[in-house]
MARKEMI-899838 format. One line per field, with one value per residue (C-alpha): residue number from 1; x, y, z. Coordinates in steps of 0.001 Angstrom, whole numbers, plus 500000, padded with zeros to 6 digits. Layout:
n (NUM; ...)
xx (X; ...)
yy (Y; ...)
zz (Z; ...)
END
This chain:
n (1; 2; 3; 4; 5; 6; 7; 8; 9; 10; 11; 12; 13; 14; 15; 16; 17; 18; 19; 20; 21; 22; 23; 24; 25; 26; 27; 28; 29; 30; 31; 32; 33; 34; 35; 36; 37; 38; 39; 40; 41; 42; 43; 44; 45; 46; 47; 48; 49; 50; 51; 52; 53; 54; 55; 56; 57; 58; 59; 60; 61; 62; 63; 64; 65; 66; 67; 68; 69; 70; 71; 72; 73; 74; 75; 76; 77; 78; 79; 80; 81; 82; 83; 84; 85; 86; 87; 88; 89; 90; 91; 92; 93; 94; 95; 96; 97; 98; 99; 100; 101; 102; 103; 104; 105; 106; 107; 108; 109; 110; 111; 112; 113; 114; 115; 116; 117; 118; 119; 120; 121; 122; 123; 124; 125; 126; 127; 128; 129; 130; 131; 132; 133; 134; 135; 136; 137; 138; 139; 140; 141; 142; 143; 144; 145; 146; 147; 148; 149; 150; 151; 152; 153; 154; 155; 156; 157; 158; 159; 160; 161; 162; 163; 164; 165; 166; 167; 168; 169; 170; 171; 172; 173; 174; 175; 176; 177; 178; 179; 180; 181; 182; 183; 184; 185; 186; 187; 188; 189; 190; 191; 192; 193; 194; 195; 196; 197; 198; 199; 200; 201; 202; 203; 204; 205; 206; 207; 208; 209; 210; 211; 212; 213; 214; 215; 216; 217; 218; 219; 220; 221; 222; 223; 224; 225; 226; 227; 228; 229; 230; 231; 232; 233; 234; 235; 236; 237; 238; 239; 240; 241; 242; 243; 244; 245; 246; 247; 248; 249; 250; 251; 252; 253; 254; 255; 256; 257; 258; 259; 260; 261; 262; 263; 264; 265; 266; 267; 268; 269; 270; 271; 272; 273; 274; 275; 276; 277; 278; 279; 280; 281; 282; 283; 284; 285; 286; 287; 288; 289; 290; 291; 292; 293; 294; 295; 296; 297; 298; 299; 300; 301; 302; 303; 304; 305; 306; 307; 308; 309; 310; 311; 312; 313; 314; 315; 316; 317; 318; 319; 320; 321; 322; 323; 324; 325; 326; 327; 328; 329; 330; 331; 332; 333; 334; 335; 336; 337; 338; 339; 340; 341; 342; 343; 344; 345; 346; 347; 348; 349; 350; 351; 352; 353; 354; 355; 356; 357; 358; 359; 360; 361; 362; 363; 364; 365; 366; 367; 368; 369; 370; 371; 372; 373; 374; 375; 376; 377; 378; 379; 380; 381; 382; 383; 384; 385; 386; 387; 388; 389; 390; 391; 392; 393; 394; 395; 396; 397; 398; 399; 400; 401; 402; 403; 404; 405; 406; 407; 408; 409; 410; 411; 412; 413; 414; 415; 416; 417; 418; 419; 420; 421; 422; 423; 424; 425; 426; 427; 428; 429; 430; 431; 432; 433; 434; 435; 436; 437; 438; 439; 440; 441; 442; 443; 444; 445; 446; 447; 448; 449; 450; 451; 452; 453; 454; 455; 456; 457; 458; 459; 460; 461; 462; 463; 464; 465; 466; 467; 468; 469; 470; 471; 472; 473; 474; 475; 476; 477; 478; 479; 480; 481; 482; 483; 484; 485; 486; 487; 488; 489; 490; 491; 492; 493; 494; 495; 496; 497; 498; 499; 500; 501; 502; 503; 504; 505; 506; 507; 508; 509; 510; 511; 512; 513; 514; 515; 516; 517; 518; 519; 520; 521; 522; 523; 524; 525; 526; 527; 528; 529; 530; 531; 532; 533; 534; 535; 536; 537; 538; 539; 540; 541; 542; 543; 544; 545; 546; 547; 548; 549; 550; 551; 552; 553; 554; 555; 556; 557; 558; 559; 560; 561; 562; 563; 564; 565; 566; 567; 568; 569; 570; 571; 572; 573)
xx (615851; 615448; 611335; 611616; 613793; 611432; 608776; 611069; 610968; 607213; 606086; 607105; 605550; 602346; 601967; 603115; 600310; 597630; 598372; 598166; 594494; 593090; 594382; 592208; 589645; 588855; 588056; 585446; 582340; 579802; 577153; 579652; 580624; 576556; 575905; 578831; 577192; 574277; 575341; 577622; 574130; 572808; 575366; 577402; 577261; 579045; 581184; 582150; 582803; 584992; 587228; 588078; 588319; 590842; 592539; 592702; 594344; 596910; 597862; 598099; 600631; 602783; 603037; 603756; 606384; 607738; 608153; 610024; 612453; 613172; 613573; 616366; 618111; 620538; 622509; 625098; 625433; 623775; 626063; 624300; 623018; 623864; 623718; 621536; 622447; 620549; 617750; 618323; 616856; 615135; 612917; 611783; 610885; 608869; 607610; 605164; 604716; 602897; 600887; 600007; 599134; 596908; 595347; 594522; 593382; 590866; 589321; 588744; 587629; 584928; 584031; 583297; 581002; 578337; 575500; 575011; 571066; 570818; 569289; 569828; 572719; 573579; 572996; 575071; 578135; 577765; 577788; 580971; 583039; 582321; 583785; 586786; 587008; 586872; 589677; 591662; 591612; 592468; 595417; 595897; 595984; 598756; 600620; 600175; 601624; 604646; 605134; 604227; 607301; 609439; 609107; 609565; 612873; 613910; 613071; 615195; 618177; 617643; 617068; 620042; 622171; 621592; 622546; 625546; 626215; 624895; 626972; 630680; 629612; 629181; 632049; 634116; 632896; 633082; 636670; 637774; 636255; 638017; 641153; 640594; 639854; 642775; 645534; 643966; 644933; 648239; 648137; 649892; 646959; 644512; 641654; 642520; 642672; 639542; 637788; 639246; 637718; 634297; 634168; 635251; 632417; 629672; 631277; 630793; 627349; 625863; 627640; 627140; 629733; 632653; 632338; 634409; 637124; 636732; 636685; 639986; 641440; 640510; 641899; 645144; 645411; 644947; 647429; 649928; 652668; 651271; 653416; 650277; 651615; 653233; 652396; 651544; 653677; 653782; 653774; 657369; 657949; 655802; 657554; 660792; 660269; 660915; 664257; 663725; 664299; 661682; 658917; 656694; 655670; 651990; 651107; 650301; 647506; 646149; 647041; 644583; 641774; 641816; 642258; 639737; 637401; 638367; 637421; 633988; 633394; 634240; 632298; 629326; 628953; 629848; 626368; 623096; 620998; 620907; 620964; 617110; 617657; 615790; 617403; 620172; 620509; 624150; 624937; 626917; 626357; 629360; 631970; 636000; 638378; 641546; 643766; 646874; 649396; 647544; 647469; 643727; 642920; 640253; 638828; 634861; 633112; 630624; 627398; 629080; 629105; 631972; 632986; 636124; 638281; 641814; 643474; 646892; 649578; 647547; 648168; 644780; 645568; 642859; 640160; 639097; 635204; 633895; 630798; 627907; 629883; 629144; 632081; 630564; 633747; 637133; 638261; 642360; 643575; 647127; 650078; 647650; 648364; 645560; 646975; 643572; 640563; 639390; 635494; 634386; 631526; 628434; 630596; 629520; 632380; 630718; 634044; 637460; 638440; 642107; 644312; 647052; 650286; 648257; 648619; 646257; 647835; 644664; 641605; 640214; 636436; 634991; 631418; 628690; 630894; 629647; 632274; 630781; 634197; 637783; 638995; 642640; 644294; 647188; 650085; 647916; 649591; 646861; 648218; 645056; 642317; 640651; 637111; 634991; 631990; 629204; 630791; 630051; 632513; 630805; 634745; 637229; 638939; 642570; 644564; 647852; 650643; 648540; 649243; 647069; 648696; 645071; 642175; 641192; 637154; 634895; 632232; 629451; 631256; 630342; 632933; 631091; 633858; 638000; 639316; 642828; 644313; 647984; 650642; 648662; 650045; 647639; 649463; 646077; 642466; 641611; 637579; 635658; 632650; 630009; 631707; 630698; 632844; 631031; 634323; 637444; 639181; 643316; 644570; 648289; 651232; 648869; 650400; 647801; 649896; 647069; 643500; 641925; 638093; 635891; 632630; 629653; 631644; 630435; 633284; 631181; 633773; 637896; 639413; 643382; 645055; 648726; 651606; 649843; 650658; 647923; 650104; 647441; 643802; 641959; 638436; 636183; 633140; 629799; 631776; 630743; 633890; 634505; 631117; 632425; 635805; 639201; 639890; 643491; 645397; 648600; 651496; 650023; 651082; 648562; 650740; 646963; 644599; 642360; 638750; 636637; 633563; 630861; 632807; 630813; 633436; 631282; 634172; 637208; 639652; 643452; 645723; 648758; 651836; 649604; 651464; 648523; 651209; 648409; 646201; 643286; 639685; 637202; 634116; 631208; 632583; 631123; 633350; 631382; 633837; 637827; 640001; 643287; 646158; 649170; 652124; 650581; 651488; 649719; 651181; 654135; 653998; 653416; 649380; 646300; 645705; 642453; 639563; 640128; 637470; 636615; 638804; 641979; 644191; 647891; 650386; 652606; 655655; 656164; 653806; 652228; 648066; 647307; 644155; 643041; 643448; 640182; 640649; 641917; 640575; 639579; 641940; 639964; 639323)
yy (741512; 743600; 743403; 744534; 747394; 748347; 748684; 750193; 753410; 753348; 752758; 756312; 758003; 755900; 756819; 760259; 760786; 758742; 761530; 764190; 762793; 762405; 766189; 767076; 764964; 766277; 769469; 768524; 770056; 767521; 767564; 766125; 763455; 762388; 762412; 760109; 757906; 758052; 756982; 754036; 752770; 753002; 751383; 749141; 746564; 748601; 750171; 746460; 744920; 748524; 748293; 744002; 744759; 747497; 745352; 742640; 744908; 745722; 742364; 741137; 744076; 743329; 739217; 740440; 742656; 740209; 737785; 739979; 741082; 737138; 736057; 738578; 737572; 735255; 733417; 736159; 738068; 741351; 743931; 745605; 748895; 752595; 752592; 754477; 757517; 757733; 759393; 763163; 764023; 766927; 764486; 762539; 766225; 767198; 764307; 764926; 768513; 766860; 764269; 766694; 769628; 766772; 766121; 769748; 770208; 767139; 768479; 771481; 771004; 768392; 770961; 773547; 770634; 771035; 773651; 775898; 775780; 772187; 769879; 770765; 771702; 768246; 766738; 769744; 768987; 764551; 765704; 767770; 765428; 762798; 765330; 765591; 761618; 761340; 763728; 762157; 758987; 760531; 761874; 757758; 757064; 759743; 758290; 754653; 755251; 757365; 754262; 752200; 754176; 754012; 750165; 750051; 751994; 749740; 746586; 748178; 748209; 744224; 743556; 745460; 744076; 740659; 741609; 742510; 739596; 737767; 739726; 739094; 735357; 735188; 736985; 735026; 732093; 733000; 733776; 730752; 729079; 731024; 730755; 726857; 726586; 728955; 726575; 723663; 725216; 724839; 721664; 718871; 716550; 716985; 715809; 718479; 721219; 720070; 720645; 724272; 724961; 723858; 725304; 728669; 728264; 727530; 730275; 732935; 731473; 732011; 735309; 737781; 740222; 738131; 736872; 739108; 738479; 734773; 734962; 736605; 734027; 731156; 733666; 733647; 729904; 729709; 732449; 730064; 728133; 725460; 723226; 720190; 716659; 716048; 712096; 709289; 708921; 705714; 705313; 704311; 707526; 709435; 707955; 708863; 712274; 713290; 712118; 711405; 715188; 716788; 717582; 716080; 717701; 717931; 715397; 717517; 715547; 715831; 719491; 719850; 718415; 720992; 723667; 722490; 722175; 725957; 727209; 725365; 727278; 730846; 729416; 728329; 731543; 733778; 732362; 734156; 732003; 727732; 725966; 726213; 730089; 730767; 732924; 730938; 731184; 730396; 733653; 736004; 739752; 742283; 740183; 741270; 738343; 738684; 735808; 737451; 734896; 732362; 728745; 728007; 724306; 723827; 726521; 727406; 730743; 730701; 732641; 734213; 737868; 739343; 742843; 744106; 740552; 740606; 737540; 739144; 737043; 734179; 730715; 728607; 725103; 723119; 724694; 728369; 729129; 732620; 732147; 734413; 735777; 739457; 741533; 745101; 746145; 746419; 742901; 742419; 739259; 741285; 739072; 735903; 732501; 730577; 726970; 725451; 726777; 730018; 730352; 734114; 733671; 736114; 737651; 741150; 743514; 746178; 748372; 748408; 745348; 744381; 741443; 743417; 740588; 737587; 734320; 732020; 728873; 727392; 728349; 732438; 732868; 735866; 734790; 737869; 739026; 742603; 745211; 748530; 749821; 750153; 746535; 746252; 743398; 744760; 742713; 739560; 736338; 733926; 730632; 729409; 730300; 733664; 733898; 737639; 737051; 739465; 740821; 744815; 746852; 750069; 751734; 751941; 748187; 747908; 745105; 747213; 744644; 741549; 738447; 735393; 732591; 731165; 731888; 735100; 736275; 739254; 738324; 740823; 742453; 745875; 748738; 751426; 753535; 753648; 750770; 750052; 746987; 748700; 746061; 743570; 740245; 738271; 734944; 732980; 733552; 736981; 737697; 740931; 739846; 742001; 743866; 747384; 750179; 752792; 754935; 755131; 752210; 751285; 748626; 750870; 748257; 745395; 741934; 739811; 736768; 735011; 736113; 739081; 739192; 742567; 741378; 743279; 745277; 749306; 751822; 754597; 757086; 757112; 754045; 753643; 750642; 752881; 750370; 747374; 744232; 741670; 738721; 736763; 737990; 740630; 741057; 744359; 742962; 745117; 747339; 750750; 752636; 755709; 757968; 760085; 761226; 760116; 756691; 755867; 753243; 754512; 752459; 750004; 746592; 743721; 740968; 738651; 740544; 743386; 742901; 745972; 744267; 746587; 748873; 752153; 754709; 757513; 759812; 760484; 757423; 757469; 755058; 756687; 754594; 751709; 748873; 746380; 743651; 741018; 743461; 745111; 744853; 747809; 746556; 748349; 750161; 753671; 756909; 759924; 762022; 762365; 759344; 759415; 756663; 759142; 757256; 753593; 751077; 747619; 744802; 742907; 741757; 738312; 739106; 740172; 744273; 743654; 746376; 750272; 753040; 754541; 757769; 755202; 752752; 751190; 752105; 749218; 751281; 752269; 749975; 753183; 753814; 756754; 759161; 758232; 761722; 762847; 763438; 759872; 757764; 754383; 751863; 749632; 746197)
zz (848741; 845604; 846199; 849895; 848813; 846345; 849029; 851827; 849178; 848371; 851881; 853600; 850725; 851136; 854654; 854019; 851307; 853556; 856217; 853761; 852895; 856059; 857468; 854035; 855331; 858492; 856747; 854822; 856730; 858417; 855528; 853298; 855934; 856151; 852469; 851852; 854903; 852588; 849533; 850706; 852516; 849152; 846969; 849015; 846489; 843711; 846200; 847428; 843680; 843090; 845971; 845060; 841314; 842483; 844926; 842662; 840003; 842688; 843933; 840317; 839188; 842579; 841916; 838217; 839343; 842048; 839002; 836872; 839726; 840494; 837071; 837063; 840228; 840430; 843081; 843301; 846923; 847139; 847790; 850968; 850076; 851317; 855652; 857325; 858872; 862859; 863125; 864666; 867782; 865956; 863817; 867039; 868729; 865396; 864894; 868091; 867363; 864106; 865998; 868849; 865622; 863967; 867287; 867844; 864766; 864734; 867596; 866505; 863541; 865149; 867553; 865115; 863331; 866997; 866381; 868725; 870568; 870186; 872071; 876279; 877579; 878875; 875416; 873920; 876669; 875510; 872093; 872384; 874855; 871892; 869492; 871302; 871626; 868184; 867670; 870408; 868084; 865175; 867060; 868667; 864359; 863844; 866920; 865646; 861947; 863569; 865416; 862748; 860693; 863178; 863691; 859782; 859962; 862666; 860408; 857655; 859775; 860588; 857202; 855865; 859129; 857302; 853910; 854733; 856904; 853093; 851258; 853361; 853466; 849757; 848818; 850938; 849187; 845757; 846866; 847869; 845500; 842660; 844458; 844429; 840742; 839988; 841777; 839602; 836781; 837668; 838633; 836041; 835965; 832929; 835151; 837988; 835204; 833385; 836944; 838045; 834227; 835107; 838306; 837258; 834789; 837760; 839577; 836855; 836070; 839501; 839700; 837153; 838436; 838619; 834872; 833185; 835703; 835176; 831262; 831476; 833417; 831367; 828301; 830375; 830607; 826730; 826189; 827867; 825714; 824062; 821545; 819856; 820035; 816714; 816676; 819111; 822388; 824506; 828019; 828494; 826448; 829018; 831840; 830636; 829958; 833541; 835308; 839145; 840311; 837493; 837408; 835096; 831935; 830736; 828359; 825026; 823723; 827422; 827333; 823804; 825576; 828365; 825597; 823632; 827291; 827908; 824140; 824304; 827554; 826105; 822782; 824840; 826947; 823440; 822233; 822688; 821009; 821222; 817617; 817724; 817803; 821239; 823663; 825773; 829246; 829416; 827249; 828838; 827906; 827007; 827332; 826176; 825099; 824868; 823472; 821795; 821218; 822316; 820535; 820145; 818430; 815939; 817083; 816987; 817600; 814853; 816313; 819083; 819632; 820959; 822315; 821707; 820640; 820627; 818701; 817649; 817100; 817836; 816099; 814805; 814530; 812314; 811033; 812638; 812601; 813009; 810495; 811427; 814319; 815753; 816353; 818297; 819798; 817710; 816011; 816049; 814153; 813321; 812502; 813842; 812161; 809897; 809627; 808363; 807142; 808261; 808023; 808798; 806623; 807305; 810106; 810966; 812482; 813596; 814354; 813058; 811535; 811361; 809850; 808944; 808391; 808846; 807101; 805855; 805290; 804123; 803132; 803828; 803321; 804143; 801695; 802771; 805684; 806738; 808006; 808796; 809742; 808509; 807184; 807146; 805280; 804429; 803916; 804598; 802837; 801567; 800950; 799055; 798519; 799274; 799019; 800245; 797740; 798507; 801262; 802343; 803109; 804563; 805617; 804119; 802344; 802745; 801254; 800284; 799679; 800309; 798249; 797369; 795978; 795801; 793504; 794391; 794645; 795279; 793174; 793917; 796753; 797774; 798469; 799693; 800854; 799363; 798266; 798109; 796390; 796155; 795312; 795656; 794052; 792598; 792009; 790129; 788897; 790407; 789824; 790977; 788607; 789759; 792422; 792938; 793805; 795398; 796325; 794950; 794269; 793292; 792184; 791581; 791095; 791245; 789931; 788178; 787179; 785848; 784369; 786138; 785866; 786454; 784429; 785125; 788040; 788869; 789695; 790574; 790988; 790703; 789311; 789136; 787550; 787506; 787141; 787450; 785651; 783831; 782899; 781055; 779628; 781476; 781434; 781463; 779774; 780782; 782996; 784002; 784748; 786451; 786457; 789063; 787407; 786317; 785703; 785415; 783469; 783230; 783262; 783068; 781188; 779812; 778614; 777416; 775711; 777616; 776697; 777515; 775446; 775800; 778671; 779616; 780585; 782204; 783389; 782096; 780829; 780709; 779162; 779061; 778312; 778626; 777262; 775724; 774244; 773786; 772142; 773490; 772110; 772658; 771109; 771832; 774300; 774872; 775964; 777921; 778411; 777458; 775662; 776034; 774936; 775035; 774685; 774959; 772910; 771707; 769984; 769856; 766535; 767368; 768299; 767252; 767364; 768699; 768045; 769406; 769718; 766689; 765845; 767447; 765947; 766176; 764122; 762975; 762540; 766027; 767816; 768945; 769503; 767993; 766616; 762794; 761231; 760628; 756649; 756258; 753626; 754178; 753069; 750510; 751624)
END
């Protein structure tokens, strides 16, 4: 259908422009007419090899283009295209002025082509009445491709008559068939269920139009209540579920296998590439999932891309893959429900990304997960372990009043943008060896209960540590702080010693009422611009001093870290 329409809109211009060259034609004087004659006589061969090479050229390009245009069809119905308005009576009445002009104008124009003094007059009267035969054909031509249009327009109508007649038959199909596969849905039999599934999955295979539709239905029946079997259950406990006026209730380890049957069609469709990585013909382009609340088991989306995904509120059961998974539209996991592990790793979220209240019960890896938007974990509760190694955050990070019970790691992470770690509660190991921290970065009222690690990080511009608390040994070593301004440690307390072993400070660095009660060492650390320890204090008399800039020390009356007066003489050893 698509090919015939394609030529229903070239053809009037063909004719239109064939017309257009043959009224040019016929006034071309006679000379020009015999020394074409001439040179055709002469050259027929190269003429004749011209004319197939060209033809050949032509067919080739149209079964090229009839390929293309049938590779992308599909067994969909063809919506029938605009109707066509009747001709007006005042195209049929010009439309004979034109032949009856080129007839006129063929004649005389072949007429004016007869010398005058030719031949006898009887031979000068043949010569003209073949003139005006000649035109009189060209006019028959003219008549016969009006006709031939007109026949053309009246095939269009037939053609497009059918279509439609197409179209209503398909769409009445694909509507009872959808209506079919949506009642077994409902039904209480796995089996039944299993097979509205599969159907709706033919249905929105063979018709691209309805797939969206039929993705949000089979996100509707996951999005139903859904409580997993907690054990084994016999028959005579089946059987006795329902009394003899129930209905009976779904089976829930039959109920998992239709959910799992329903997430492997989503999964399958989410995919545009096979596990060879060649393009995959099931792949369905642009498609928006929504599952908030739903109950989704052992769930697997690793290589799908997804448009705008909702999964709020929604409970994983078992282990939740998302590795390598594309995320183009906005990605919603807020207040969703992690039971097993989570897998995101090498996930790209190309928009806002947000798990703002979620809980990972077990394990969170995020391992070289992209997010070129806003990333919102704020308030997220890891239960174990939480793992974003050389991830890229190219938005803003946001993980204000999160807290990992878990070893905690961002080891060469990239923070391109803000960074906000406010609050956060850091219950074991916390590393960010390596990590670079393009924007500004807080860690204000952080909790590190156990060793925090920032070996080797970069804080390219603002760093603030106000209020937060390191309760064992906290590690700076080959740091470069702060290039791009103030960096901010006020407030803060360090119960285990604070190495900054061979630290750079480039901008400004404030420790004021810093309390460093396991010490502090400084060793090799270099200052750029402005030290300042107002009002901190180091020690507790039970530990080690540690090492302090030069030009600093503590003073073991008061505890306090203050400037060595510059005339002070060395103590002697």
């Amino acid at each position: 259908m698509r090919v015939i329409k394609h030529w229903q809109a070239a053809t009037p211009a063909a004719v239109g422009a064939l017309a257009l060259l043959a009224a040019a034609a016929l006034l071309l004087p006679g000379r020009l007419w015999s020394a074409l004659g001439r040179m055709v006589v002469g050259h027929w061969l190269v003429l004749l090899l011209a004319v197939a090479g060209a033809t050949g050229l032509a067919v080739g390009w149209v079964l090229w283009r009839r390929s293309r245009l049938a590779g992308e069809s599909s067994a969909a119905p063809v919506p029938p295209q605009r109707p066509l308005r009747p001709l007006p009576t005042w195209m049929i009445v010009a439309g004979a002025l034109v032949v009856a002009g080129i007839t006129w104008a063929a004649v005389w124009a072949l007429q004016a082509t007869v010398p005058a003094g030719v031949g006898t007059p009887l031979e000068a009267a043949q010569l003209r009445v073949e003139t005006i035969r000649t035109g009189l054909s060209v006019g028959a031509g003219a008549g016969a491709a009006a006709a031939l249009l007109l026949a053309l327009r009246r095939q269009q109508v037939t053609e497009r008559t059918q279509q439609a007649t197409e179209y209503d038959a398909g769409e009445k199909r694909v509507t009872e068939l959808y209506v079919k596969a949506a009642e077994q849905l409902g039904s209480d039999k796995a089996p039944v269920r299993l097979a509205g599934l599969y159907a709706l999955e033919r249905l929105a295979q063979d018709n691209p139009v309805h797939r969206q539709s039929i993705v949000e239905v089979v996100c509707a029946y996951l999005r139903m209540p859904y409580i997993p079997p907690a054990g084994k259950r016999s028959a005579e406990d089946a059987s006795n579920t329902a009394g003899p006026d129930q209905l009976t209730q779904p089976d829930p380890r039959e109920e998992r296998q239709v959910r799992l049957a329903a997430q492997r069609i989503l999964a399958r469709h989410l995919r545009p590439t096979t596990p060879d990585d060649t393009p995959s013909s099931a792949y369905w382009t642009g498609m928006t999932v929504d599952l908030t609340e739903a109950t989704l088991v052992d769930a697997d989306f690793a290589n799908c891309v997804l448009n705008d995904a909702r999964f709020g509120e929604a409970r994983f059961i078992g282990d939740t893959l998302f590795n390598s998974a594309t995320f183009n539209g906005t990605a919603w996991f807020g207040r969703a429900t992690f039971a097993g592990l989570a897998g995101f790793n090498g996930a790209m979220f190309n928009s806002a990304a947000w798990f703002g209240r979620a809980t990972f019960t077990g394990e969170a890896r995020f391992d070289t997960a992209t997010f070129n938007s806003i990333a919102t974990f704020g308030e997220v509760a890891f239960s174990d372990v939480a793992v974003f190694d050389r991830a890229t955050f190219t938005g803003d990070a946001q993980f204000d009043g999160a807290t990992v019970a878990g070893l905690t790691r961002f080891d060469g992470a990239t923070f391109s943008s803000t960074a906000w770690f406010t609050a956060v509660q850091f219950a074991r190991l916390a590393r960010f060896d390596g990590t670079t921290f393009a924007g500004k970065v807080s860690f204000d009222g952080a909790k590190f209960t156990d060793s925090a690690r920032f070996n080797r990080a970069t804080f390219t511009s603002d760093a603030s540590f106000d209020g937060a608390r390191f309760g064992a040994t906290a590690r700076f070593a080959g740091t470069v702080i702060g290039s791009g301004g103030y960096n901010r440690v006020g407030g803060a307390t360090f119960h285990g010693m604070a190495s900054f072993l061979g630290t750079k400070f480039s901008g400004n660095a404030l420790f004021g009422g810093v309390k460093f009660i396991g010490g502090a060492l400084f060793f090799r650390s270099t200052f750029e611009k402005r030290l300042s320890f107002d009002g901190a204090v180091a020690g507790d008399g039970n530990h080690d001093d540690g090492e302090w800039p030069s030009g600093w020390k503590v003073d073991l009356g008061t505890r306090r870290v203050v400037r060595v007066p510059v005339d002070a003489t060395p103590e002697p050893e």
